[in-house]
Steps between C-alpha positions, in 0.01 A plus 500: 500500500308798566439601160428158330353353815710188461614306781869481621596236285363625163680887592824307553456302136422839349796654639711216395350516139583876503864436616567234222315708152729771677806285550570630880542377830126482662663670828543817255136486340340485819696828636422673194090427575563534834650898443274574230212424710629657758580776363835525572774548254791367600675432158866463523739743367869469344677800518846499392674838609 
């Protein structure tokens, strides 16, 4: 919202454009803005030992 200085409605459309051309859940594109924003990186890791 910040960026494109959209209201709350228009951010949510966006993010639920960006979920389907990406085939995800929108719960999973919004935590990946939210971190890389943030600038956090909490990207999961499978280790098998």
């Amino acid at each position: 919202m910040a960026q494109n200085r959209c209201s709350h409605d228009a951010a949510f459309a966006i993010l639920q454009r960006a979920a389907s051309a990406r085939q995800m859940k929108l719960h999973d594109v919004a935590a990946s803005l939210i971190s890389s924003v943030s600038g956090e990186n909490n990207i999961p890791v499978h280790f098998d030992p």
